[in-house]
PAZAPA-4460 file (N, C-alpha, C; in steps of 0.05 Angstrom, whole numbers, plus 32768, in hexadecimal, padded with zeros to 4 digits):
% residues 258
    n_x    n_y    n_z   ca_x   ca_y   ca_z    c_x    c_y    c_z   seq   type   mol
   8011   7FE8   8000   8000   8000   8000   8011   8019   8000     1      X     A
   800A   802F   7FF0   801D   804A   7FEE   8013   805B   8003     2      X     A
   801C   805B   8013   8010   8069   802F   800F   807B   801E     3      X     A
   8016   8093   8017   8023   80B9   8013   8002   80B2   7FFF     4      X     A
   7FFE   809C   7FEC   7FEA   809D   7FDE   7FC8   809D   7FED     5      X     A
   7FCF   8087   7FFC   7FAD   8085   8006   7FB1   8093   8021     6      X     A
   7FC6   80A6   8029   7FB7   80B7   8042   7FB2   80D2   8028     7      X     A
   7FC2   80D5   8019   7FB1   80E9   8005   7F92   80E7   8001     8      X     A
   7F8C   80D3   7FF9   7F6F   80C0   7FF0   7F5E   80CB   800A     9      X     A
   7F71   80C3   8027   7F4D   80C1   803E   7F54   80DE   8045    10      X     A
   7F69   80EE   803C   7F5A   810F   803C   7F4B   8118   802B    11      X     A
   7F4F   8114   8012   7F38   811D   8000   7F22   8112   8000    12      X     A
   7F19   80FB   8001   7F0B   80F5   8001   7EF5   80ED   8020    13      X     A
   7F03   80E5   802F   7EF4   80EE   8051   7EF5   8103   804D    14      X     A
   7F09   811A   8051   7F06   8133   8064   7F08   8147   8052    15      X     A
   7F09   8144   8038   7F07   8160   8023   7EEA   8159   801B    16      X     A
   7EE3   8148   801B   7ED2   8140   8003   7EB5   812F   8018    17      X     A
   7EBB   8138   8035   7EAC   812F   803E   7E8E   8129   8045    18      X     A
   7E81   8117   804F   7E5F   810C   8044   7E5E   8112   8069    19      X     A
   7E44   8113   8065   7E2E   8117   807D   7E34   80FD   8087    20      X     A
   7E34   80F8   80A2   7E37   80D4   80AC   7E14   80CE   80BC    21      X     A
   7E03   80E5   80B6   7DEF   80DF   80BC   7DD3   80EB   80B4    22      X     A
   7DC0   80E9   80B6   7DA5   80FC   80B3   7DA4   8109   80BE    23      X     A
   7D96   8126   80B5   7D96   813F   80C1   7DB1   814C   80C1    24      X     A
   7DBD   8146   80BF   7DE2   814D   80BA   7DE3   815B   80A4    25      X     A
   7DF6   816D   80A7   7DF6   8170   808C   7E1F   8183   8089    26      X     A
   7E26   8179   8071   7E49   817F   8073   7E50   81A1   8069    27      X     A
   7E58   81B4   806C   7E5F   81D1   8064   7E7B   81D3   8059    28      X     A
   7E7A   81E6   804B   7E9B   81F0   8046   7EA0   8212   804D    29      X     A
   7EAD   8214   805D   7EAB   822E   8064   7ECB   823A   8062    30      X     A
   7ED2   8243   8050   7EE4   8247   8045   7F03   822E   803D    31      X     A
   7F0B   822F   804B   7F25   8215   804B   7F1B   8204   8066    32      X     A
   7F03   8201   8074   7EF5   81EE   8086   7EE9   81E6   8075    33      X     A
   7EE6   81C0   807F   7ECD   81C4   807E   7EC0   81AD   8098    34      X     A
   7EAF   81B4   809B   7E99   81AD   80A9   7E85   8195   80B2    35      X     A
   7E7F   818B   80C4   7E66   817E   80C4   7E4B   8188   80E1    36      X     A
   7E38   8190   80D3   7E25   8198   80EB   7E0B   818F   80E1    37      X     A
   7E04   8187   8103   7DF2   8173   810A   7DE1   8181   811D    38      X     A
   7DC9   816E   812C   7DC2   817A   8146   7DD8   8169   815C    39      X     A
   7DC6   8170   8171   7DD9   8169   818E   7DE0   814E   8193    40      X     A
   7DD3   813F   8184   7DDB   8121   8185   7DED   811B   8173    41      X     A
   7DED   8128   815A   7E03   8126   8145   7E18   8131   8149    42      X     A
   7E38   8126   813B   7E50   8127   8134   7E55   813D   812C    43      X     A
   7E58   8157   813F   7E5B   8172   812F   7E74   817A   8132    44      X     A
   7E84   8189   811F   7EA1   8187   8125   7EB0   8191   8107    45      X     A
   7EC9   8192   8102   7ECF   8199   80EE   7EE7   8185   80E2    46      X     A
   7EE7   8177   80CC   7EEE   8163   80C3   7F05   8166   80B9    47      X     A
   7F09   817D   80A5   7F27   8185   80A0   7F23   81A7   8098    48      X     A
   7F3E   81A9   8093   7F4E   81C6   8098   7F60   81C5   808A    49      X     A
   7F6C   81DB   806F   7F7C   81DF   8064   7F85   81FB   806D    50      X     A
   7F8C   8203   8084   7F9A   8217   808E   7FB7   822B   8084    51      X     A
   7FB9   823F   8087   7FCE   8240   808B   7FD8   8257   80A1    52      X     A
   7FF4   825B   80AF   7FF3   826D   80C0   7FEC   8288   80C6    53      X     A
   7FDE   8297   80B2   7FD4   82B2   80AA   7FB7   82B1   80B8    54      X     A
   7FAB   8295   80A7   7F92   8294   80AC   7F88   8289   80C1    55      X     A
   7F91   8276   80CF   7F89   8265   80E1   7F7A   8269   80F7    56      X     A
   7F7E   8282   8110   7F77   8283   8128   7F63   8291   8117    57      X     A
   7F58   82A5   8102   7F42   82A6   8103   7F30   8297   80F2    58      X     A
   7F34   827E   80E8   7F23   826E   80DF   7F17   825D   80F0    59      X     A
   7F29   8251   810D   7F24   8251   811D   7F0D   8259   812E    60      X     A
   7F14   8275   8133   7F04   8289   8146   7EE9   8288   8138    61      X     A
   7EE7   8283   811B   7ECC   827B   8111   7EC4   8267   8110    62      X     A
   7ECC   8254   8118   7EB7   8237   8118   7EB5   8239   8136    63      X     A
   7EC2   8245   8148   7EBD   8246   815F   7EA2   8256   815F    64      X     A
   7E99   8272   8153   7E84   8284   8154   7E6B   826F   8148    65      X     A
   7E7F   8269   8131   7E62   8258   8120   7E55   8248   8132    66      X     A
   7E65   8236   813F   7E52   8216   8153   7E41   8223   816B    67      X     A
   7E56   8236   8179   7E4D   8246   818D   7E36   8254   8187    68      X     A
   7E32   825C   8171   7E15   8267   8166   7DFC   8256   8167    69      X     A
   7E04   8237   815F   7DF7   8221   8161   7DF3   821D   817A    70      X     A
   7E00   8220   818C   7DF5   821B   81AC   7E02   81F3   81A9    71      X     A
   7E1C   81F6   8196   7E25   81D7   8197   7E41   81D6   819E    72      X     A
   7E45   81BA   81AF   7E64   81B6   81AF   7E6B   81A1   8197    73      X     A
   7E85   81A9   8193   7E94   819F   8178   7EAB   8196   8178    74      X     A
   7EBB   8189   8163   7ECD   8180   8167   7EDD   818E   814D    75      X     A
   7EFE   818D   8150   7F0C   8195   813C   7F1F   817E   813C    76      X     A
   7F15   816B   812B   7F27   8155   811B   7F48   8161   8111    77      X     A
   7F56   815D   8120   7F75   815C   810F   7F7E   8147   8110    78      X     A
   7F97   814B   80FE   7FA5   8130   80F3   7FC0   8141   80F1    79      X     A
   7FD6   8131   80F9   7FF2   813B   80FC   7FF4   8146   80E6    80      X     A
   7FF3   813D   80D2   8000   814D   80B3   7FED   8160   80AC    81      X     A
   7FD8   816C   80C5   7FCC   818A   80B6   7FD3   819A   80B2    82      X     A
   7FD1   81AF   80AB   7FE4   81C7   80B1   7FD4   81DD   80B7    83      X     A
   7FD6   81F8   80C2   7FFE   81FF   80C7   8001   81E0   80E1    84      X     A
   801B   81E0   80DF   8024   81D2   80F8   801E   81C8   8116    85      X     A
   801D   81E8   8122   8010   81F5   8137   7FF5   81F0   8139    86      X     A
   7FE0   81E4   812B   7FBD   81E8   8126   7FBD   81DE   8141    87      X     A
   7FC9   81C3   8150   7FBC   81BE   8169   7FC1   81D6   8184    88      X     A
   7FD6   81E5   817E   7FE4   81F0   8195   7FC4   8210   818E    89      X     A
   7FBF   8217   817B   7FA9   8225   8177   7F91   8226   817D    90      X     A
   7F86   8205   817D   7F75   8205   8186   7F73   8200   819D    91      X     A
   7F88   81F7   81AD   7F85   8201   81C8   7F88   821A   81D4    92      X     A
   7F95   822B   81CA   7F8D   8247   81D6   7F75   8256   81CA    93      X     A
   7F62   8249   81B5   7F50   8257   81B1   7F3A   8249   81C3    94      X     A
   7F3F   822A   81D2   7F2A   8225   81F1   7F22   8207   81EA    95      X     A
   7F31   81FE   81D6   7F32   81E2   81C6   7F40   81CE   81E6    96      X     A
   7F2E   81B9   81E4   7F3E   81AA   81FB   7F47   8194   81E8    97      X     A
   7F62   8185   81E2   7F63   816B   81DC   7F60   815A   81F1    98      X     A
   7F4D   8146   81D2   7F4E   812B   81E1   7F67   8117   81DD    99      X     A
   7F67   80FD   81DF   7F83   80E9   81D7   7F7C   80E3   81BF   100      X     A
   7F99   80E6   81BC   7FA3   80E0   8198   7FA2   80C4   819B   101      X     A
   7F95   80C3   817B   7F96   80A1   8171   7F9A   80A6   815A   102      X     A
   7FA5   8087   8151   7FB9   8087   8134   7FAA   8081   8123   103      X     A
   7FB0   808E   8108   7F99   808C   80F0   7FA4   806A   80DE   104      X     A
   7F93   8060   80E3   7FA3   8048   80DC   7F8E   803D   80BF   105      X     A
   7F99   8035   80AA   7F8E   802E   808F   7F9F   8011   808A   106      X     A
   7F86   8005   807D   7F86   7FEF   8069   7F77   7FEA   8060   107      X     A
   7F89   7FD8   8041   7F7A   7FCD   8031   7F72   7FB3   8035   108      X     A
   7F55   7FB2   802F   7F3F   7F9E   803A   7F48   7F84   8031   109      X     A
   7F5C   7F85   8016   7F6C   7F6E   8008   7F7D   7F65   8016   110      X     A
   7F84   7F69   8029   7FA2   7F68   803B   7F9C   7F54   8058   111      X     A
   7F7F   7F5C   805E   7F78   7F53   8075   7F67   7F34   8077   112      X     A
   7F6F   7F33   808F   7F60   7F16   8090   7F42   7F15   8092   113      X     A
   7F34   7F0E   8089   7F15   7F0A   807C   7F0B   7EF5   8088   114      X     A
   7F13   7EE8   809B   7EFC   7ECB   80AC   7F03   7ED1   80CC   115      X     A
   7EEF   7EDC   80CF   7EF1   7EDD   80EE   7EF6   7EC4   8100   116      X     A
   7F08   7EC5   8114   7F12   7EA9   812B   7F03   7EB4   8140   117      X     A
   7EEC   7EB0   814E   7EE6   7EB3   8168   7EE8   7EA0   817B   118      X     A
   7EE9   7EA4   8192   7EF1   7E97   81B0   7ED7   7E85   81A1   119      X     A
   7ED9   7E74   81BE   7EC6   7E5F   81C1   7EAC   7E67   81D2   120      X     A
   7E95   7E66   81C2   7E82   7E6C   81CF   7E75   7E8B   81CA   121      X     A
   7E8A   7E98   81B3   7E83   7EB6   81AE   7E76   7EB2   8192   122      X     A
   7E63   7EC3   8191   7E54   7EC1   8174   7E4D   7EDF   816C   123      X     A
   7E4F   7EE8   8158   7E4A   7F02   8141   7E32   7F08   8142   124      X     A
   7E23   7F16   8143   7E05   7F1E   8142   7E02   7F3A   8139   125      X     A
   7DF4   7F42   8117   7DF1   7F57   811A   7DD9   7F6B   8123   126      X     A
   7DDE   7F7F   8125   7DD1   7F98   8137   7DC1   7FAA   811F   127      X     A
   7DA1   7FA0   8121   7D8F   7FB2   8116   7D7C   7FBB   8124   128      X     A
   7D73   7FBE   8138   7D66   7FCB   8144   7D65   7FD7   815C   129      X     A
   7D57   7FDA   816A   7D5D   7FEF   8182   7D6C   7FDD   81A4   130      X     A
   7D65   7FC7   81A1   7D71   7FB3   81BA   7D8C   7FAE   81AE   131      X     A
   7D8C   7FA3   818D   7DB1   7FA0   8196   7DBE   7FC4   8192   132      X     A
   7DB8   7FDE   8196   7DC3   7FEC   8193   7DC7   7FED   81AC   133      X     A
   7DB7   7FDE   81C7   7DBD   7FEA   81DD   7DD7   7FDA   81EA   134      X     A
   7DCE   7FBC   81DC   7DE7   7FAD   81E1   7E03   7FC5   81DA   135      X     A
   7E05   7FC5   81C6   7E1D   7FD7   81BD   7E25   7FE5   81C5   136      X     A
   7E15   7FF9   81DC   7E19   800D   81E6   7E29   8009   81FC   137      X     A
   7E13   7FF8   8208   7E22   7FE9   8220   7E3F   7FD7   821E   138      X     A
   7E41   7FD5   8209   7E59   7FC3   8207   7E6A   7FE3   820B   139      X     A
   7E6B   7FFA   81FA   7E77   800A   81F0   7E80   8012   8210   140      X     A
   7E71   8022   821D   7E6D   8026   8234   7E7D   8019   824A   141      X     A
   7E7F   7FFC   824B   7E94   7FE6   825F   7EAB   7FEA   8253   142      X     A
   7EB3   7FE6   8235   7EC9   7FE5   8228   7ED7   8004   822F   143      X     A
   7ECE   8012   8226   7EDC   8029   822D   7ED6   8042   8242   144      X     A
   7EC9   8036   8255   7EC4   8049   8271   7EC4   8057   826C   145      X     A
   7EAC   8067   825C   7EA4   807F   824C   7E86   807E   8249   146      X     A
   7E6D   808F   8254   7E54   8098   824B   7E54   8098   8235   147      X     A
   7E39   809C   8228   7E3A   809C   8209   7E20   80A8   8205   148      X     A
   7E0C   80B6   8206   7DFF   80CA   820B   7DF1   80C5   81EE   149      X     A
   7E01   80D7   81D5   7DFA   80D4   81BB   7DFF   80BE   81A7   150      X     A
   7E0E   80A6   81B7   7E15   8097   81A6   7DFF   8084   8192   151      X     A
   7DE8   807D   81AA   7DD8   806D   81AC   7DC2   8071   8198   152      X     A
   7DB5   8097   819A   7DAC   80A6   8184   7DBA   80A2   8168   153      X     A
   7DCF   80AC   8169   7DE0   80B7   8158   7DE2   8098   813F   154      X     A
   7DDF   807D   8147   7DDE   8066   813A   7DBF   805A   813D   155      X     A
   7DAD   8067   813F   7D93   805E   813C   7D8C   806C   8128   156      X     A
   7D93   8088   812D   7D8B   8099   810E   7D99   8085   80F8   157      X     A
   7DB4   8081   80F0   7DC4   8077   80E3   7DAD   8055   80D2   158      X     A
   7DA9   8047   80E7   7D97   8037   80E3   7D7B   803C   80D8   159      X     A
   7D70   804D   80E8   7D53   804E   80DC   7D52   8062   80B9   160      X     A
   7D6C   8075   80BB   7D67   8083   80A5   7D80   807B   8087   161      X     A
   7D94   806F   8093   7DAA   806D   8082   7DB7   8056   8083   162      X     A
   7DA3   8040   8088   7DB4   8020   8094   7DC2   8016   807C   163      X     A
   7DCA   801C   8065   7DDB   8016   804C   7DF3   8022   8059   164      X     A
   7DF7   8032   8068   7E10   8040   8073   7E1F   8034   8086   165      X     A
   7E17   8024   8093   7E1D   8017   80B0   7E15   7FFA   80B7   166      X     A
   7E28   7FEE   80BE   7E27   7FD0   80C4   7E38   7FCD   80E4   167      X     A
   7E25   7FC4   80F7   7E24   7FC5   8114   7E26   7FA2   8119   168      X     A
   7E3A   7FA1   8133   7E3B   7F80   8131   7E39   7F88   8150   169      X     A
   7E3E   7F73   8163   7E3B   7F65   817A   7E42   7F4D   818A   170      X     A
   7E5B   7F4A   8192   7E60   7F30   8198   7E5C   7F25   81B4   171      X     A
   7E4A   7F11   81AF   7E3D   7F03   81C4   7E49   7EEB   81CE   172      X     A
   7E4D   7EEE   81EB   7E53   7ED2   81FB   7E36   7EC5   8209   173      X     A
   7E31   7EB9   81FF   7E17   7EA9   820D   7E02   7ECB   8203   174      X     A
   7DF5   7ECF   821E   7DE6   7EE2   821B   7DEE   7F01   8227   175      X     A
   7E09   7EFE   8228   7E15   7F19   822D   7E22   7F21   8212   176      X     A
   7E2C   7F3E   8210   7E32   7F48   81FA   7E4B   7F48   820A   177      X     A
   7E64   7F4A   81F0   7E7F   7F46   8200   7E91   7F60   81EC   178      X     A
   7E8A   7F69   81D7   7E97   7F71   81C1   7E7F   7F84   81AE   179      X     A
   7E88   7F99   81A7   7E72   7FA2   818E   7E82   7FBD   817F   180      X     A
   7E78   7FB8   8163   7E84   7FC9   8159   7E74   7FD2   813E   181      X     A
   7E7B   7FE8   8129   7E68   7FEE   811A   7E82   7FF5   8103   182      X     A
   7E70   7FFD   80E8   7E80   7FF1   80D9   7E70   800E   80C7   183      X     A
   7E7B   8028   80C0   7E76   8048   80AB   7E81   8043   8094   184      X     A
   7E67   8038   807F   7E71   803E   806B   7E6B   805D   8054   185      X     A
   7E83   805E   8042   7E7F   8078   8037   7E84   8072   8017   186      X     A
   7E67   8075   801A   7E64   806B   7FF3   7E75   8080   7FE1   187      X     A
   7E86   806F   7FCA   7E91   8086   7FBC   7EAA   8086   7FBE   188      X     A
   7EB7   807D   7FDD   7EDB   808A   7FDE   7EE4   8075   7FEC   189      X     A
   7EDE   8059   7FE6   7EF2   8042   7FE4   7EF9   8041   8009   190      X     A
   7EEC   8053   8023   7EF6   804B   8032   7EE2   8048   8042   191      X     A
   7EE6   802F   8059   7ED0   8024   806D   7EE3   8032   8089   192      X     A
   7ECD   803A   8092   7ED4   8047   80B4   7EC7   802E   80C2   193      X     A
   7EE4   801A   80DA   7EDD   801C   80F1   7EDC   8024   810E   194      X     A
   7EC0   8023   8115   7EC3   802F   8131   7EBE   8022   8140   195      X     A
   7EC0   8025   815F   7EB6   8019   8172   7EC5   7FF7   817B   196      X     A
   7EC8   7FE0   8177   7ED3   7FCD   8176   7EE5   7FC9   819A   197      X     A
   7ED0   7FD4   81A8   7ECF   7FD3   81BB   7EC6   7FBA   81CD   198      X     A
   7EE0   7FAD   81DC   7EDF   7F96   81EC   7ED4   7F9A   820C   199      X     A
   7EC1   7F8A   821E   7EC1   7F8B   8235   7EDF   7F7E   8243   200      X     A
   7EE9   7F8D   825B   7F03   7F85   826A   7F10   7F69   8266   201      X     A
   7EEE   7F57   8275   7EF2   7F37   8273   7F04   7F26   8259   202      X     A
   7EF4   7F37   8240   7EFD   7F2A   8222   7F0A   7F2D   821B   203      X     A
   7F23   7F4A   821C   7F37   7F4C   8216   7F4E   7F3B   8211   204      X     A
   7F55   7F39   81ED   7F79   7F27   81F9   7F63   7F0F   81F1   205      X     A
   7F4C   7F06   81E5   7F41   7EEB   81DA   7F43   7EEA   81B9   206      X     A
   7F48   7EFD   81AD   7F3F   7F05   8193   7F27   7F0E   8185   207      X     A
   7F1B   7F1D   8198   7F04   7F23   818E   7F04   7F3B   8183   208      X     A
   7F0F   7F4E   8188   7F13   7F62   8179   7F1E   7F63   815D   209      X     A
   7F33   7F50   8155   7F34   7F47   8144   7F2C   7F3B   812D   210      X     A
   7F12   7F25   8143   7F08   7F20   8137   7EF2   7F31   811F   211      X     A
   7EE1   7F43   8134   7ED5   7F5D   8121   7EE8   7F69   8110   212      X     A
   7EF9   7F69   8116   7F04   7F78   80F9   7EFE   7F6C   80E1   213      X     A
   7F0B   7F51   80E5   7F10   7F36   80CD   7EED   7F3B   80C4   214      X     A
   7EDB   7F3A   80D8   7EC0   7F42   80CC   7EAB   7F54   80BE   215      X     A
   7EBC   7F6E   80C6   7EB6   7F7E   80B5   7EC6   7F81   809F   216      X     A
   7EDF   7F7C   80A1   7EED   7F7B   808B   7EE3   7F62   8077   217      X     A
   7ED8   7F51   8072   7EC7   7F43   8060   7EAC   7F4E   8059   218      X     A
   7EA4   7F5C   8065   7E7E   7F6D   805F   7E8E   7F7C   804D   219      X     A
   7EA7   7F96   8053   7EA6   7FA9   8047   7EB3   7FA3   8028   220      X     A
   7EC5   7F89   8028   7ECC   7F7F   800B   7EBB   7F76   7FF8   221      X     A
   7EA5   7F6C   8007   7E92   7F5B   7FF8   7E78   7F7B   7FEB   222      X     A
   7E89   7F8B   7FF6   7E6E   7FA4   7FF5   7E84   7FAE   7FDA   223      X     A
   7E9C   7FA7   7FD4   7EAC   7FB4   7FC1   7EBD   7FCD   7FCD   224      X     A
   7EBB   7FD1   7FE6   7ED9   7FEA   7FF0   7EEC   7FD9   7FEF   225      X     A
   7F04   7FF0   7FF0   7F1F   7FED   7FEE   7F28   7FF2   8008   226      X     A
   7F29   7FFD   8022   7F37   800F   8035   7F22   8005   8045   227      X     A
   7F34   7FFC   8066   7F28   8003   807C   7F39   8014   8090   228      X     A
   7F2C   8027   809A   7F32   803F   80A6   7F2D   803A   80C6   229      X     A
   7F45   803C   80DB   7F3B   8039   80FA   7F49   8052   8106   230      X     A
   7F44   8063   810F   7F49   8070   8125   7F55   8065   813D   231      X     A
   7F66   8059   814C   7F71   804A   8157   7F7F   8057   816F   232      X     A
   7F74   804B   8188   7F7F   804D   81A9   7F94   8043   81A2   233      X     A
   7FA7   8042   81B2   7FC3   8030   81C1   7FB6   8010   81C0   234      X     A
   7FAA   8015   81D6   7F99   7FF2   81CD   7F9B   7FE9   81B9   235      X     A
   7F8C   7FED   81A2   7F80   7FDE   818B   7F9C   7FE3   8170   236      X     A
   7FA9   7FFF   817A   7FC2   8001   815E   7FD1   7FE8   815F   237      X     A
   7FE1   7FD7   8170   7FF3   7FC6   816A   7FE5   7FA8   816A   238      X     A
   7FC2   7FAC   816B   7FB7   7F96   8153   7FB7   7F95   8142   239      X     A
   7FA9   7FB0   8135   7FA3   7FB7   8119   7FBE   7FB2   8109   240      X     A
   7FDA   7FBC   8117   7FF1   7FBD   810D   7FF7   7FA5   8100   241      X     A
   7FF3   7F91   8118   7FF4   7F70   810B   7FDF   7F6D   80FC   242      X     A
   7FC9   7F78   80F6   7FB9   7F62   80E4   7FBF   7F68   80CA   243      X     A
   7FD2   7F80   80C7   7FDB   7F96   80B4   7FD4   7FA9   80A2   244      X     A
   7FC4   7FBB   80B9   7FC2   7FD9   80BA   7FD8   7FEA   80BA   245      X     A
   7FDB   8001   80A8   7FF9   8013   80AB   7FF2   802F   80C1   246      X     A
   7FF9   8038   80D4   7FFE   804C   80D7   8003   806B   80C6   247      X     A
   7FEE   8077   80BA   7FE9   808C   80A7   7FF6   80AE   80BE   248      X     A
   7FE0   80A5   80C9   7FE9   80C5   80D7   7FDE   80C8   80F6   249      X     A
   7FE5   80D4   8106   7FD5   80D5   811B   7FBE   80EB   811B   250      X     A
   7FAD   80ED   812E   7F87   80F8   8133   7F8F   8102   8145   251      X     A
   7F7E   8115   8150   7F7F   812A   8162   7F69   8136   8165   252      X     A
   7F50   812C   817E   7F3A   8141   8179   7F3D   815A   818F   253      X     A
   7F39   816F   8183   7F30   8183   8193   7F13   818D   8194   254      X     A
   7F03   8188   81AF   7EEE   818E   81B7   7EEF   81AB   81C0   255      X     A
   7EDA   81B7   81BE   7ED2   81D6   81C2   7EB1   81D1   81CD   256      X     A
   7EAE   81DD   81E7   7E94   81D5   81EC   7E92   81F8   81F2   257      X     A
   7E72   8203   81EB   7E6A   821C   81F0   7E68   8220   8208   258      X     A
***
């Protein structure tokens, strides 16, 4: 794979060229930003930035006015190779808090292993309606000792209005959920977003996380993409590493709440 080629590819096409990830959403370009705004349950935030140091603190100072106008908190997506340089050290003095960096990690769906190995006694189940969303949640919730407020909304809209977009799994031990994860696709630009692939404590270190990958990575080939795309903790990078995912760039969100 030509890294310098397909992290070119998931900027233009994710973050220059970017699609609504939901209903009622809708994406802006506001000069060298651009945008995604939602209501309060949706992903509002700004996706990319072609900056440079002349312009920056007040392009800034305007998506700050703009959201704040909305009465919304937002996020400002960076990635190491944005520019100017400085964009994170900016948006913290304009009231930007970062969160933890995770590694932009890409592969091709040709590369990966395609038959999921699960433990003994774990089975795949997918998630269409409103009980396994709650499974998921709850899994999301144990796995990463984190509330989730809009998550739950935020993938019911996804389902009831855009379910060609999204493929939600669930992995079950007996009648507990142990694993769940969801699977953004983006018609058009060859790349599948995963998220979530979140383990409870107990399951960790069995292969199950793994396993979902190997599983969505067969839906999204058989759907005809090229690229799967993970955002990646410390945890999950020196899996993905082995199943052989490359390290593209590192993420950086900066949150701004009014």
């Amino acid at each position: 794979m030509d890294r310098d080629h397909v992290l070119a590819l998931f900027d233009q096409r994710i973050r220059r060229d970017a699609q609504p990830d939901g209903p009622a959403v809708r994406v802006e370009r506001d000069g060298a930003v651009v945008r995604q705004v939602g209501g309060e349950h949706a992903w509002n935030g700004v996706v990319w930035s072609g900056l440079d140091e002349a312009g920056a603190d007040a392009a800034i100072a305007a998506q700050v006015d703009y959201f704040t106008g909305l009465g919304l908190e937002f996020e400002w997506k960076t990635y190491a190779h944005d520019r100017p340089a400085d964009l994170g050290r900016r948006l913290l003095a304009a009231g930007f808090t970062a969160e933890p960096d995770e590694a932009l990690m890409i592969a091709r769906i040709e590369d990966l292993p395609a038959d999921p190995v699960l433990p003994e006694g774990v089975r795949l189940e997918p998630v269409t309606d409103p009980a396994g969303v709650d499974l998921m949640v709850a899994v999301h919730e144990q796995a990463f000792g984190t509330d989730s407020p809009g998550l739950r909304e935020r993938i019911l809209d996804q389902l009831r209005h855009s379910p060609d977009t999204i493929s939600l799994v669930v992995a079950m031990a007996g009648d507990r959920p142990v694993s769940a994860a969801r699977m953004e696709l983006v018609p058009g630009t060859g790349f599948v977003g995963l998220w979530g692939g979140g383990t409870v404590p107990a399951w960790r270190g069995r292969g199950v996380y793994r396993a979902l990958v190997a599983h969505r990575a067969r839906l999204a080939a058989g759907l005809g993409y090229e690229y799967l795309q993970v955002d990646a903790s410390d945890q999950s990078r020196p899996i993905l590493e082995r199943l052989g995912f490359a390290r593209l760039s590192t993420t950086t969100p900066y949150v701004f709440q009014p």
